[in-house]
The first five atom37 places (N, CA, C, CB, O) and aatype in JSON, in Angstrom:
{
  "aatype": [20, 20, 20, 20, 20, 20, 20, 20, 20, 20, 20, 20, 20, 20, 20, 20, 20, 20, 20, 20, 20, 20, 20, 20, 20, 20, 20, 20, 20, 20, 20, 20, 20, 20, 20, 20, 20, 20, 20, 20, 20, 20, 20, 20, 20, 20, 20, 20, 20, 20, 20, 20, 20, 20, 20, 20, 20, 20, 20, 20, 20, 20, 20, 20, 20, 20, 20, 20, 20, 20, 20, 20, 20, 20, 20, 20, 20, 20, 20, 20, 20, 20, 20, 20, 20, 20, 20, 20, 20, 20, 20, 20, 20, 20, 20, 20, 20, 20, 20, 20, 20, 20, 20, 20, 20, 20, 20, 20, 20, 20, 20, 20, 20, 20, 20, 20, 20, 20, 20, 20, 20, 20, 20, 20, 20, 20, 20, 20, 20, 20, 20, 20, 20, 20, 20, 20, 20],
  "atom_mask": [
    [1, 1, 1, 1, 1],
    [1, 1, 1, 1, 1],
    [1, 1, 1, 1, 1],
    [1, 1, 1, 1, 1],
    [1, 1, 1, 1, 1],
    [1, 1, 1, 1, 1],
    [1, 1, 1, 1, 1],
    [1, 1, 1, 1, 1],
    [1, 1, 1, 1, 1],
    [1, 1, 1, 1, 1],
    [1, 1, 1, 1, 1],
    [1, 1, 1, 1, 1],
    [1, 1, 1, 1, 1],
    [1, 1, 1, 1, 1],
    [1, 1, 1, 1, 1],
    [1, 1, 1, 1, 1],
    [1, 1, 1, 1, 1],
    [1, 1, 1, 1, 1],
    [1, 1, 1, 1, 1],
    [1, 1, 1, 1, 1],
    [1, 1, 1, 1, 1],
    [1, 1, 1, 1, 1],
    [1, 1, 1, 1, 1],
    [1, 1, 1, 1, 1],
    [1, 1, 1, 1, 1],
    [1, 1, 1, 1, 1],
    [1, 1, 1, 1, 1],
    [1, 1, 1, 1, 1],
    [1, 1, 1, 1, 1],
    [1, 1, 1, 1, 1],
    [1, 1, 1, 1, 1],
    [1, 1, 1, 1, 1],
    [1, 1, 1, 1, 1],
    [1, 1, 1, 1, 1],
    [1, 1, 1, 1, 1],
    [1, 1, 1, 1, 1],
    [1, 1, 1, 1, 1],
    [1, 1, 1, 1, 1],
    [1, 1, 1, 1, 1],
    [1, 1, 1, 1, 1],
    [1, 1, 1, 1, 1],
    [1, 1, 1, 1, 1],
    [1, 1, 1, 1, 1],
    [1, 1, 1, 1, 1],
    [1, 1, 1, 1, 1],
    [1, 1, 1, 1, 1],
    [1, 1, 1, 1, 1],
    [1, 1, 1, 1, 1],
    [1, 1, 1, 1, 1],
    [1, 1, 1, 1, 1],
    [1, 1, 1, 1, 1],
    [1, 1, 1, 1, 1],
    [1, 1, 1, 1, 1],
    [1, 1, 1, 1, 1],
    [1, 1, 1, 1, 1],
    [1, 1, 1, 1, 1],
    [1, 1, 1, 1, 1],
    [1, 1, 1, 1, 1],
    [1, 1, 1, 1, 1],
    [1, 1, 1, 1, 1],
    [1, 1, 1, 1, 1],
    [1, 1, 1, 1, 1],
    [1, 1, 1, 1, 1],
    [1, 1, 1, 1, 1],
    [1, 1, 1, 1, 1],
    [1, 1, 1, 1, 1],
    [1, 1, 1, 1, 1],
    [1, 1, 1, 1, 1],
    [1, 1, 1, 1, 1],
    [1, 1, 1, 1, 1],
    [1, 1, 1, 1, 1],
    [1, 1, 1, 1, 1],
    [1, 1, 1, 1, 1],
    [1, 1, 1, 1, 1],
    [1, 1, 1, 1, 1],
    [1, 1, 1, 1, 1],
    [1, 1, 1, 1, 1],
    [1, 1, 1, 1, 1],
    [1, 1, 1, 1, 1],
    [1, 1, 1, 1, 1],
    [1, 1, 1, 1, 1],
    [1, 1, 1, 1, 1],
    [1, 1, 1, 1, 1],
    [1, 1, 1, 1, 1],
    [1, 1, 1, 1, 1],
    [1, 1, 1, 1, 1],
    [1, 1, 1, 1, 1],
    [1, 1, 1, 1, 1],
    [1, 1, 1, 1, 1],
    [1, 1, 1, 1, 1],
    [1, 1, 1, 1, 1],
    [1, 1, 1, 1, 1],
    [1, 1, 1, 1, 1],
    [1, 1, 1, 1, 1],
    [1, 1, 1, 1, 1],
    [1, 1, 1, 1, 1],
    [1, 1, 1, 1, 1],
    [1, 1, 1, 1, 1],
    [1, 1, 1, 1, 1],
    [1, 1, 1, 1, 1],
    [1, 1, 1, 1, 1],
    [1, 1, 1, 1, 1],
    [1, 1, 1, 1, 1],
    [1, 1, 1, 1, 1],
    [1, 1, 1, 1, 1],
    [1, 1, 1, 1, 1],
    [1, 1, 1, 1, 1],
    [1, 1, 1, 1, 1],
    [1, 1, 1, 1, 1],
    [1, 1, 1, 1, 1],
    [1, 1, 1, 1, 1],
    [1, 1, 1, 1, 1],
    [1, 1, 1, 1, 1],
    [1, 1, 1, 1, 1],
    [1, 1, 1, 1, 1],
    [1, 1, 1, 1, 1],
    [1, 1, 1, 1, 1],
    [1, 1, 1, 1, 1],
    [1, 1, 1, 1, 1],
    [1, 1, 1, 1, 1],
    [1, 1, 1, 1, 1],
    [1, 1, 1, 1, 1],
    [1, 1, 1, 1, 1],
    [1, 1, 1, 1, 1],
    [1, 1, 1, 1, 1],
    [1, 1, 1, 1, 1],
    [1, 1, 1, 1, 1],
    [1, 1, 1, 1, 1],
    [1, 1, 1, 1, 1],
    [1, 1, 1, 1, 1],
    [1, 1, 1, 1, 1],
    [1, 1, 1, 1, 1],
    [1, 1, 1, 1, 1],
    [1, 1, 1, 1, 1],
    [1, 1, 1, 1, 1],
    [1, 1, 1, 1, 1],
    [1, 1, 1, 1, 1]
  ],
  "atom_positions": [
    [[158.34, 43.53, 270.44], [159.48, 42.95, 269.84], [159.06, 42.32, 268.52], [160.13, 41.94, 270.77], [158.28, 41.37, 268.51]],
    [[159.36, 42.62, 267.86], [159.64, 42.19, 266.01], [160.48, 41.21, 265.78], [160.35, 43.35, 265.03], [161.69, 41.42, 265.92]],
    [[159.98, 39.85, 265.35], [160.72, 38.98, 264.99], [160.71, 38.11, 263.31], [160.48, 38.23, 266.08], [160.13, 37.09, 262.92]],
    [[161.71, 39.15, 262.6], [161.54, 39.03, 260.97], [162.15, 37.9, 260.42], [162.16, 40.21, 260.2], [163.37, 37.85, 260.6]],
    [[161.57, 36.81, 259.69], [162.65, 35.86, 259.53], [163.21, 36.15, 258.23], [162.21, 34.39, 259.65], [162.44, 36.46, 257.32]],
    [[164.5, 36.09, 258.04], [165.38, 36.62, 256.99], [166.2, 35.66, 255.99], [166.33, 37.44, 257.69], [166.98, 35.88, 255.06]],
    [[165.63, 34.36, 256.66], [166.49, 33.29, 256.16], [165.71, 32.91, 255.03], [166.81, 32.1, 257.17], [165.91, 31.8, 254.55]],
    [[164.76, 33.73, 254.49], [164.37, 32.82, 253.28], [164.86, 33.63, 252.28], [162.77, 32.43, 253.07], [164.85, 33.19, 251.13]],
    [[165.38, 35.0, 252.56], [165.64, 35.95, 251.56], [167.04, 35.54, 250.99], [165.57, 37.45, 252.13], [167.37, 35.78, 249.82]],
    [[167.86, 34.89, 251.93], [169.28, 34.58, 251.23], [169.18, 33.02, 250.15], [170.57, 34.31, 252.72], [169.99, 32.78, 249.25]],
    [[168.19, 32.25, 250.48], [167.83, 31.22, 249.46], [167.04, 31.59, 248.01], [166.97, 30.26, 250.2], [167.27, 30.88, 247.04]],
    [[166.14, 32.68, 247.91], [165.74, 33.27, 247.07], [166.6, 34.08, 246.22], [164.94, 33.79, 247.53], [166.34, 34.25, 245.03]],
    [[167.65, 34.61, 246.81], [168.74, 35.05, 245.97], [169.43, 33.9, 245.79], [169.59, 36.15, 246.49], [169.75, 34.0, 244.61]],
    [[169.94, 32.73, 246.22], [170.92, 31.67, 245.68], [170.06, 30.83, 244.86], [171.7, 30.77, 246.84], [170.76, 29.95, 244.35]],
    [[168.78, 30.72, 244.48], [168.17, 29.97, 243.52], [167.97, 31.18, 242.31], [166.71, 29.2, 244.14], [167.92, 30.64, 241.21]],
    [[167.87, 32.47, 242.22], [168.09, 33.02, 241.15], [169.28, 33.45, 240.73], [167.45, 33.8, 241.1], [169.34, 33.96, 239.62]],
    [[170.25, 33.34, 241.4], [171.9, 33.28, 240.88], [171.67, 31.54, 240.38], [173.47, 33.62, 242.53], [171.26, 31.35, 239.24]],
    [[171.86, 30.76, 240.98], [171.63, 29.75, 240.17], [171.01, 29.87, 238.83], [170.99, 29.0, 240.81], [171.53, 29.51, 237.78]],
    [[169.88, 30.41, 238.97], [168.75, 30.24, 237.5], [170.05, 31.2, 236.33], [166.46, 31.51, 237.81], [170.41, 30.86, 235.2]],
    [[170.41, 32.19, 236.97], [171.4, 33.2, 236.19], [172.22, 32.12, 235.34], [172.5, 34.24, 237.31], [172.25, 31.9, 234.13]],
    [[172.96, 31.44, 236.55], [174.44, 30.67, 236.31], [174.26, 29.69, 234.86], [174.87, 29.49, 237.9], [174.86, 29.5, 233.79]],
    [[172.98, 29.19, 235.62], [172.45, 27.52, 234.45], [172.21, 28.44, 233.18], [170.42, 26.32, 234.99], [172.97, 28.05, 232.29]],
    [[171.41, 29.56, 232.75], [171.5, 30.1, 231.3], [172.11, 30.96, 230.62], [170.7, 30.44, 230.99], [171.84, 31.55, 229.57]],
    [[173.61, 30.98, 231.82], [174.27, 31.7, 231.35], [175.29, 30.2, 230.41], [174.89, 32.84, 232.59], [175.28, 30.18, 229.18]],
    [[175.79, 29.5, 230.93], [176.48, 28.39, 230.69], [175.27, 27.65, 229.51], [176.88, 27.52, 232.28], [175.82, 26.88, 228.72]],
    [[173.95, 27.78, 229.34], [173.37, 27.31, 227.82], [173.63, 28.35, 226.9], [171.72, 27.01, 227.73], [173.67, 27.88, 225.77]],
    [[173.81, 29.5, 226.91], [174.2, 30.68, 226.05], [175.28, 30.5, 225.38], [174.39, 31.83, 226.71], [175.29, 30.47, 224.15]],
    [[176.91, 30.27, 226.54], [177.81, 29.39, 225.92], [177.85, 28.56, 225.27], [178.27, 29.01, 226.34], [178.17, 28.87, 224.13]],
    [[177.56, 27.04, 225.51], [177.62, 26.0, 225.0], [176.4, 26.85, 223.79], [177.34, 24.56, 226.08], [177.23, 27.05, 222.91]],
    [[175.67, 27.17, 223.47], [175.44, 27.27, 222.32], [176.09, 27.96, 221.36], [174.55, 27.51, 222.31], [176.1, 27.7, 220.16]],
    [[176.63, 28.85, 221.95], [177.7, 29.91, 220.93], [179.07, 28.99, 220.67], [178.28, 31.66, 221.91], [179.82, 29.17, 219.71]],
    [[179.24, 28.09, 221.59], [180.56, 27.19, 220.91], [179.69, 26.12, 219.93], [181.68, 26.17, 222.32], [180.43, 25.48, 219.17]],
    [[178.7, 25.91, 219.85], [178.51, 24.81, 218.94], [178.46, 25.85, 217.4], [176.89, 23.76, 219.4], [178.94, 25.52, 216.31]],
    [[177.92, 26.83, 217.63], [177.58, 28.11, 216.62], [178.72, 28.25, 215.9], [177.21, 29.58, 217.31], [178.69, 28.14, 214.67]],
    [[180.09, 28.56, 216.7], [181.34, 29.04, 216.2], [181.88, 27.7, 215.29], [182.4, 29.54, 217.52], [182.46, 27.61, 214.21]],
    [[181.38, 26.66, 216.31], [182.33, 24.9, 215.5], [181.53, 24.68, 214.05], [181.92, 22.84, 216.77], [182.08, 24.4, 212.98]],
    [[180.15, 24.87, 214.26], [179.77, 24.86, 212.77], [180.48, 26.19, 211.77], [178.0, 24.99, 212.76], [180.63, 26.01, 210.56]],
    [[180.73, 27.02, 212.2], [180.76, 27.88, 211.11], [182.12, 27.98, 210.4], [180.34, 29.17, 211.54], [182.64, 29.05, 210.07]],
    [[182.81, 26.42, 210.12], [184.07, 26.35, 209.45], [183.83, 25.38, 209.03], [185.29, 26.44, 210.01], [183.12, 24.56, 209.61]],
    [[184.57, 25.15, 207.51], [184.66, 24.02, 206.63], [185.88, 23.44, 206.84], [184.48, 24.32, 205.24], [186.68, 24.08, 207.52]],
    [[186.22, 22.38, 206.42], [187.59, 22.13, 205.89], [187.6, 21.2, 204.41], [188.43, 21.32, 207.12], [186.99, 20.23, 203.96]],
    [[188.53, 21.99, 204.03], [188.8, 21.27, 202.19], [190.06, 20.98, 202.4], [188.66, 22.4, 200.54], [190.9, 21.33, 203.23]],
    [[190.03, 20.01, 201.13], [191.4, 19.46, 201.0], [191.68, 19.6, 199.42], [191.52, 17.85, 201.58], [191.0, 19.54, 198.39]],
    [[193.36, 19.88, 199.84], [194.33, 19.99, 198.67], [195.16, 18.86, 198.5], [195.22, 21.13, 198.79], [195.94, 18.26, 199.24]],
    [[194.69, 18.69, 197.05], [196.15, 17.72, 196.04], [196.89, 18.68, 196.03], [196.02, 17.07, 194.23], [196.47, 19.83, 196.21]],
    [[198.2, 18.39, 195.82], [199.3, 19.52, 195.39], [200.32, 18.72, 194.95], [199.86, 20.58, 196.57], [201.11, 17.96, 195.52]],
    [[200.1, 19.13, 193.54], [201.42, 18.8, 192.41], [202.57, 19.65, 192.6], [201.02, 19.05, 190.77], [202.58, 20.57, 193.42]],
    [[203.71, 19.3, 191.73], [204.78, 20.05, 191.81], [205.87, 20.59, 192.55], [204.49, 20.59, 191.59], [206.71, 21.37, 192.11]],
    [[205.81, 20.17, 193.6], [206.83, 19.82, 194.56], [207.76, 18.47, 194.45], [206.13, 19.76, 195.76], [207.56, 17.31, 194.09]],
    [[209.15, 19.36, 195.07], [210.16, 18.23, 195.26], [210.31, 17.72, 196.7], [211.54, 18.7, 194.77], [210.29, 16.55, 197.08]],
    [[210.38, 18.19, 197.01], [210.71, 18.12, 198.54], [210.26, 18.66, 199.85], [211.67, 18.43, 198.63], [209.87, 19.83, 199.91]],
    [[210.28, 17.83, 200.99], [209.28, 18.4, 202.27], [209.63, 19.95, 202.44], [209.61, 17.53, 203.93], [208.64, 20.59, 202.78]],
    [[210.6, 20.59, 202.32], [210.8, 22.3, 202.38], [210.03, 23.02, 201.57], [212.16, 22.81, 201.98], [210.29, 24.22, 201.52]],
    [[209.3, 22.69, 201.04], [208.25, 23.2, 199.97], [206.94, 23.74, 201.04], [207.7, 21.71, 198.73], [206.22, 24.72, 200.82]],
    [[206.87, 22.91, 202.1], [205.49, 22.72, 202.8], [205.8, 24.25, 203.38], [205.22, 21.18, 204.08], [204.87, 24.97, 203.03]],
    [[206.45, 24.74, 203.89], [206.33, 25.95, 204.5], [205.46, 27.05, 203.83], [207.59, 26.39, 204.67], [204.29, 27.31, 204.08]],
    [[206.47, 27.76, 202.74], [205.92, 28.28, 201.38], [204.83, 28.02, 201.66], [206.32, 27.76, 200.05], [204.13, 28.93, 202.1]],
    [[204.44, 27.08, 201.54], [202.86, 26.7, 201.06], [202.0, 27.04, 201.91], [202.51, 25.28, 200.82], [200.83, 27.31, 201.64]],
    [[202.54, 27.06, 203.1], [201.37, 26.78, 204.21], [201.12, 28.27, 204.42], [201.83, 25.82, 205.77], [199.98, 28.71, 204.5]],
    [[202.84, 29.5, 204.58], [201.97, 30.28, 204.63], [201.44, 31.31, 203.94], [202.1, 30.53, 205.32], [201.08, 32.42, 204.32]],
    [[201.45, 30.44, 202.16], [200.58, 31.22, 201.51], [199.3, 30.97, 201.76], [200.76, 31.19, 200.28], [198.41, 31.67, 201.27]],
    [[199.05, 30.0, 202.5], [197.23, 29.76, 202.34], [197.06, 30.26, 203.9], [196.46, 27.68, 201.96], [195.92, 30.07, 204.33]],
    [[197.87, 30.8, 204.73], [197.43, 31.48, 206.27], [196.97, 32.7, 205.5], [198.83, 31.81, 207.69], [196.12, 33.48, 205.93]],
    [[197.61, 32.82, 204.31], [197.52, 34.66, 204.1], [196.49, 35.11, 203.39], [198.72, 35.37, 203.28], [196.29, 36.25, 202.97]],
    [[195.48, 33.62, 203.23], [194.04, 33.56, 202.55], [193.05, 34.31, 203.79], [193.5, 31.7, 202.17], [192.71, 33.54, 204.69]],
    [[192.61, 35.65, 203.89], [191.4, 35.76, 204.47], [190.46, 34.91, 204.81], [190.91, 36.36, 203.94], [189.6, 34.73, 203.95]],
    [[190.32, 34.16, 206.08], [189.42, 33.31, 206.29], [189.58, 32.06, 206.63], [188.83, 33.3, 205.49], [188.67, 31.41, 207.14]],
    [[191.09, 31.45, 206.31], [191.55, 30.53, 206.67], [191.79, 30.62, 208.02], [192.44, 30.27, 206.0], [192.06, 31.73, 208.48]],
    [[191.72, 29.33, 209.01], [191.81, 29.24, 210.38], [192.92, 28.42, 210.19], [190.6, 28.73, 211.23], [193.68, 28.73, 211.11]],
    [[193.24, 27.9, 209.78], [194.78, 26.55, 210.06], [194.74, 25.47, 208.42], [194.21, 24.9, 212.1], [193.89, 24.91, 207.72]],
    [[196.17, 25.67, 208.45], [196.65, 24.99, 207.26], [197.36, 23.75, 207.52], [197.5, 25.84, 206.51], [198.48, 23.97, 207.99]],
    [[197.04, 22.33, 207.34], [197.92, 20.94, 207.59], [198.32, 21.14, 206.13], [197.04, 19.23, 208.09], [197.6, 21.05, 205.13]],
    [[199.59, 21.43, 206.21], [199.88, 21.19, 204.77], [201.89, 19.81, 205.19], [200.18, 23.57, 203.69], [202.91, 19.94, 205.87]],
    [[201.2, 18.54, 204.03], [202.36, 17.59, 204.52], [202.42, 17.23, 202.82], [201.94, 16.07, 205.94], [201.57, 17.15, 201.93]],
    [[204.09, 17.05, 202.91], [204.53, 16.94, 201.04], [204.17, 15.11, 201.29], [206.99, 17.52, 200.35], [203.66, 14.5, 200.34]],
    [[204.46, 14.39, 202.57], [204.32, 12.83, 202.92], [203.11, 12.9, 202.01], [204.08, 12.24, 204.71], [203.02, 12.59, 200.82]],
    [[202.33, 13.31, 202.71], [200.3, 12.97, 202.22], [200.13, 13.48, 200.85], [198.84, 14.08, 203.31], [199.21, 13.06, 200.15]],
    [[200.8, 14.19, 200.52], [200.92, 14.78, 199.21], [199.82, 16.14, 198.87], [200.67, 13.52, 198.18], [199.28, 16.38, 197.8]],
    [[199.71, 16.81, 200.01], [198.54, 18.02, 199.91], [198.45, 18.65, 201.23], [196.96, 17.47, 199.51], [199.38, 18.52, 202.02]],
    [[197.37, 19.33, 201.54], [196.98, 20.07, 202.37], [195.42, 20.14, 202.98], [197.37, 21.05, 201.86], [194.44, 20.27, 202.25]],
    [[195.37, 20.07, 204.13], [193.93, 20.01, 204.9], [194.09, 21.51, 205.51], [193.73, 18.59, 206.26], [194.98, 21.82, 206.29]],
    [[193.06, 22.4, 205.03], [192.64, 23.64, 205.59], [191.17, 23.77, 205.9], [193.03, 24.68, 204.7], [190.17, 23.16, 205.51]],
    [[191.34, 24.7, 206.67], [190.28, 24.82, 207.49], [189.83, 26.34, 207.43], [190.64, 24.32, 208.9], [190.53, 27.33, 207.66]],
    [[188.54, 26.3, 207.07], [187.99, 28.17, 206.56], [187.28, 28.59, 207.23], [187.21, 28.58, 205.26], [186.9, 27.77, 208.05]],
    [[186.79, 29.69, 207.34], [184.93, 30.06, 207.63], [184.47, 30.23, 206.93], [184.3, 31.02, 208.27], [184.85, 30.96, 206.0]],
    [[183.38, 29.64, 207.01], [182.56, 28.98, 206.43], [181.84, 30.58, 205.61], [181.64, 27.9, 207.59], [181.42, 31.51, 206.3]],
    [[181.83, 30.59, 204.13], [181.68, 31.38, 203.03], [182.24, 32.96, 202.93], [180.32, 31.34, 202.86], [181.83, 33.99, 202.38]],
    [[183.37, 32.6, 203.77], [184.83, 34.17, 203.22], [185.94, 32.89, 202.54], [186.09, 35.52, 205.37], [186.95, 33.34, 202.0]],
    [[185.83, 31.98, 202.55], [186.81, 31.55, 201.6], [186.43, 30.45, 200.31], [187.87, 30.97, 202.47], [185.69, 29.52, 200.61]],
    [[186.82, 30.52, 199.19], [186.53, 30.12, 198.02], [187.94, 28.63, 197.58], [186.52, 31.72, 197.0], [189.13, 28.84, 197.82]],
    [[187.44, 27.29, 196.96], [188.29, 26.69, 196.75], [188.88, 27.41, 195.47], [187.92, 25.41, 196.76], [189.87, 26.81, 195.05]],
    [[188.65, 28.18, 194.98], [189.6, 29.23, 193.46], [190.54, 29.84, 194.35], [188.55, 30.83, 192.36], [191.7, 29.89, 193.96]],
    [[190.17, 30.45, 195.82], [191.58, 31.3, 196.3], [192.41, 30.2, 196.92], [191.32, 32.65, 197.55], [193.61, 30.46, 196.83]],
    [[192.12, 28.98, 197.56], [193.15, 28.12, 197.82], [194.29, 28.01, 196.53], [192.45, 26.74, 198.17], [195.48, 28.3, 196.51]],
    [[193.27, 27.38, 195.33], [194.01, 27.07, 194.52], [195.25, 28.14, 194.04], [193.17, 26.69, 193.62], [196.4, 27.86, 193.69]],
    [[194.59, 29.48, 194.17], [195.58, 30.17, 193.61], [196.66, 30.72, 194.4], [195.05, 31.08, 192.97], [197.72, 31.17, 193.96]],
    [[196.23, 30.63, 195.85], [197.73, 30.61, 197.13], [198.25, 29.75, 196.76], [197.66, 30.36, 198.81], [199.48, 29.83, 196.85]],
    [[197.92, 29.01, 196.41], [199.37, 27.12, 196.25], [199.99, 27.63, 195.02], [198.45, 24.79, 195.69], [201.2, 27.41, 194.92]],
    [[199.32, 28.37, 193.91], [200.33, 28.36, 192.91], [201.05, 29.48, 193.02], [199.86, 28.22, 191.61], [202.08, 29.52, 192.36]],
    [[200.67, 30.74, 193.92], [201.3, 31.58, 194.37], [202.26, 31.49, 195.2], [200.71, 32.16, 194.69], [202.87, 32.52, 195.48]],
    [[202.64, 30.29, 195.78], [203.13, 29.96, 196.69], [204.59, 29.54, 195.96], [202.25, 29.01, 197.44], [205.63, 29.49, 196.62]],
    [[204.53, 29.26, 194.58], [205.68, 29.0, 193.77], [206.75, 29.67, 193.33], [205.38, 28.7, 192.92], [206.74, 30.78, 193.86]],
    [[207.96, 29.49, 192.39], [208.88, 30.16, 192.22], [209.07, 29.71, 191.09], [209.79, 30.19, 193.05], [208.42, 28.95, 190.38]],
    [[210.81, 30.69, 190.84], [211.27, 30.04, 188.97], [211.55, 28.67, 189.05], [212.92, 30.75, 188.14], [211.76, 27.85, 188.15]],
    [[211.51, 28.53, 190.5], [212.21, 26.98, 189.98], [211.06, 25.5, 190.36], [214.03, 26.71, 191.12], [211.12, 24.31, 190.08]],
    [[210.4, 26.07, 190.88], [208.82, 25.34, 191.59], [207.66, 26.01, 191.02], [208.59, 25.58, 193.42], [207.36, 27.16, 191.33]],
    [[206.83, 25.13, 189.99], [205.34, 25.45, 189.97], [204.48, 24.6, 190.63], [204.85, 25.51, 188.71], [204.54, 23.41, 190.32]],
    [[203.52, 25.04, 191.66], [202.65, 24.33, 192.36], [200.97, 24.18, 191.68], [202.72, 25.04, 193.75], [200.56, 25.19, 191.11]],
    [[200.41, 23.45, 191.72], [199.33, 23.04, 191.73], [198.3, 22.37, 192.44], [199.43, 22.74, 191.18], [198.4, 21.18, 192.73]],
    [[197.25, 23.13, 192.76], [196.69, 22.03, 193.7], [195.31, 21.94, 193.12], [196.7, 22.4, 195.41], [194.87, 22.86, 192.42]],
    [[194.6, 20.8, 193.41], [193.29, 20.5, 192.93], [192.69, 19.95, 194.13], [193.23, 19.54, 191.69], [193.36, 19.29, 194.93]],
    [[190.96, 20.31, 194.33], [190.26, 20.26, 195.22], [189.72, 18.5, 195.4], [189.23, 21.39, 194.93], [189.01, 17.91, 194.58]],
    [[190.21, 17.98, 196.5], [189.45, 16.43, 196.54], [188.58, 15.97, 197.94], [190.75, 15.2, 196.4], [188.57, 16.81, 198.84]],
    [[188.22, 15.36, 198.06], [187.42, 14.57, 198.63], [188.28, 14.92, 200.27], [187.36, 12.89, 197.84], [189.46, 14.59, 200.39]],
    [[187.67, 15.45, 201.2], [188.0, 15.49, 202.32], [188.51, 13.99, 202.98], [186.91, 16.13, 202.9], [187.77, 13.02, 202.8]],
    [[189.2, 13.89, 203.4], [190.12, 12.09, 204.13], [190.79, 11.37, 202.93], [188.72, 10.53, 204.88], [191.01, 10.19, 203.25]],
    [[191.27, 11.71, 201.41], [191.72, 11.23, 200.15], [193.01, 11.56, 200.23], [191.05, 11.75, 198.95], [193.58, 11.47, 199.14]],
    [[193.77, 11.94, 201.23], [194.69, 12.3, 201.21], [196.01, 10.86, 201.68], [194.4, 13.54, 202.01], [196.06, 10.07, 202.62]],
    [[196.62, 11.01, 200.86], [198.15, 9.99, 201.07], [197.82, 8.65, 199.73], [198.22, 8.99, 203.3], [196.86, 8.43, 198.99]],
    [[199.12, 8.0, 199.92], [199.33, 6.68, 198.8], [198.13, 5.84, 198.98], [200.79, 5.63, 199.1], [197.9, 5.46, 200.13]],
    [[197.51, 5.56, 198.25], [196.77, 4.58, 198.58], [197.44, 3.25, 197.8], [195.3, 4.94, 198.23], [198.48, 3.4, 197.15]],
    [[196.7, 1.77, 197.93], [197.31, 0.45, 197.8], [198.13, 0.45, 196.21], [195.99, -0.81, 197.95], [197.69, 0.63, 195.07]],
    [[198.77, 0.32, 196.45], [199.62, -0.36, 194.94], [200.18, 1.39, 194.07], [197.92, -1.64, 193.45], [200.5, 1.43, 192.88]],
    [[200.18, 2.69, 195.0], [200.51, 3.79, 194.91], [201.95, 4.26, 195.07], [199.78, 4.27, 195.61], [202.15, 3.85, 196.22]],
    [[202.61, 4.6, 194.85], [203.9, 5.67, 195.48], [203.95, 6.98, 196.11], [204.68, 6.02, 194.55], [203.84, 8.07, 195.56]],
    [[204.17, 6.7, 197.52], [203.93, 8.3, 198.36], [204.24, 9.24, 197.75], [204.65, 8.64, 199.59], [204.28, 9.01, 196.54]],
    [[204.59, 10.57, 198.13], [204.33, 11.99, 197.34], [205.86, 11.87, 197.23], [203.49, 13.58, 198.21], [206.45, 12.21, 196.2]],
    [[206.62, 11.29, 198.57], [208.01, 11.65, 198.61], [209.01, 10.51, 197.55], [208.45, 11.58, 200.33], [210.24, 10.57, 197.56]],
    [[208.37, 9.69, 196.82], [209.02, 9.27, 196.27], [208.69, 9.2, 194.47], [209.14, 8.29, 197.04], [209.2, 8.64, 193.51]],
    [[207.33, 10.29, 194.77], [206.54, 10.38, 192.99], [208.04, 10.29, 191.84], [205.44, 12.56, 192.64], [208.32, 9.48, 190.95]],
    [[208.95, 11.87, 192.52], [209.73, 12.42, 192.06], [210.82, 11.27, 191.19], [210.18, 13.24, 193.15], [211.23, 11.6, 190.07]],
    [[211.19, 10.1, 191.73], [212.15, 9.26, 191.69], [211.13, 8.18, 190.59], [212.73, 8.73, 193.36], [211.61, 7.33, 189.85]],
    [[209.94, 8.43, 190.7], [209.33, 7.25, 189.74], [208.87, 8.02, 188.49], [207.93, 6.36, 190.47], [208.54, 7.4, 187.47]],
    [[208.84, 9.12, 188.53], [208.95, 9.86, 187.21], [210.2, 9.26, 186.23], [209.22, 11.5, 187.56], [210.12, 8.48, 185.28]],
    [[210.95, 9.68, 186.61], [212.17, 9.74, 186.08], [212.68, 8.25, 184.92], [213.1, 9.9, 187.47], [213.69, 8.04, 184.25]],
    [[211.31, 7.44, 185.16], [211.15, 6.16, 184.47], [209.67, 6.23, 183.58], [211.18, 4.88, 185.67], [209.07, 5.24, 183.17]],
    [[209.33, 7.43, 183.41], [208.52, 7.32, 182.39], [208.7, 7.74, 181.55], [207.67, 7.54, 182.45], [207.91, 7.62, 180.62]]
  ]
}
């Protein structure tokens, strides 16, 4: 009579499925840190607007930028926070979706600033009321 013990063979397979599991899940987590670095985000001033209906236009001329991942574009803050991958997009093609983004009766402009520079700052007039303080210079 033959008496084989077999019980060590099913733990030897559940510690190398384990070993599998644990570097399969560091493979991940490294390819998501890989993917999170490989986007910038810049920010847009944007002149020349009247009014919050402008923001559409705008936003999805800069979706239609190759490379762009997501456009915050708010007339309040007075610009736009986009988000690229990282070297298929150029701040010259932002700029020139925003002015593409215009009409006969709207020219847009936007200029490249300081990432978090966005909105009124102290003793400023928000974007939505520039329009009304012009009109006194």
């Amino acid at each position: 009579m033959k008496n084989r013990r077999r019980s060590s063979s099913p733990s030897i397979i559940f510690l190398l499925l384990l070993g599998v599991f644990t570097v399969l899940i560091d493979v991940v987590q490294a390819a998501s840190v890989i993917a999170q670095s490989s986007e910038d985000t810049i920010t847009l001033k944007i002149e020349g607007w009247a009014c919050a209906s402008c923001e559409k236009g705008i936003r999805r001329s800069l979706l239609a930028v190759s490379g762009v991942k997501s456009a915050d574009v708010s007339y309040v803050r007075g610009g736009a926070v986009v988000v690229v991958e990282t070297g298929r997009v150029t701040t010259d093609q932002l700029v020139q979706a925003v002015a593409s983004a215009g009409n006969i009766l709207s020219s847009y402009r936007a200029i490249v600033v300081p990432n978090g520079t966005l909105g009124a700052g102290v003793g400023e007039h928000d974007a939505g009321s520039s329009w009304f303080w012009n009109l006194f210079r």
